[in-house]
N, C-alpha and C positions, 0 to 999 in steps of 0.2 A: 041235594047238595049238603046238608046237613052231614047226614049219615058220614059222608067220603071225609068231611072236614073232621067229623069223630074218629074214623076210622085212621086218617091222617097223622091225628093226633098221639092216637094210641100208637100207631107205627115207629113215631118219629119217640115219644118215650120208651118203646122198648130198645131205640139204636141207644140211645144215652145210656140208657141201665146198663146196655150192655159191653159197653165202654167202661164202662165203674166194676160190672163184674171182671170184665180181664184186670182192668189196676188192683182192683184188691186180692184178684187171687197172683199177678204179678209181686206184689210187695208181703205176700205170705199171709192173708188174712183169707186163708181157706173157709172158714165155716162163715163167716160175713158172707162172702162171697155166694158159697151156698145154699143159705137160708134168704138171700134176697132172690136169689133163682128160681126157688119155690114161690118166693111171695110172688113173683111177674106170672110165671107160671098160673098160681092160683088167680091172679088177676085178669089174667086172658081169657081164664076159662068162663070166669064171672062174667066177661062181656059179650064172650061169644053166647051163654046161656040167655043174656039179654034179647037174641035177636025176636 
């Protein structure tokens, strides 16, 4: 139960981030945008490397 409530977690932060990436690259802040895509990106990969 643990596990699903992490995994939950993580899911439900990547809906948010990814709501922030359509606004900023909506309001023209392309490299923000970006460079936070990468960092999720590189953060997924960090957890999925965890299992």
């Amino acid at each position: 139960m643990e596990l699903y409530s992490e995994v939950m977690s993580r899911v439900q932060n990547i809906k948010i981030w990814s709501y922030t990436i359509a606004l900023l690259s909506q309001l023209g802040f392309f490299t923000q945008a970006r460079l936070l895509q990468e960092n999720i990106l590189l953060e997924r990969n960090q957890f999925l490397l965890n299992f």
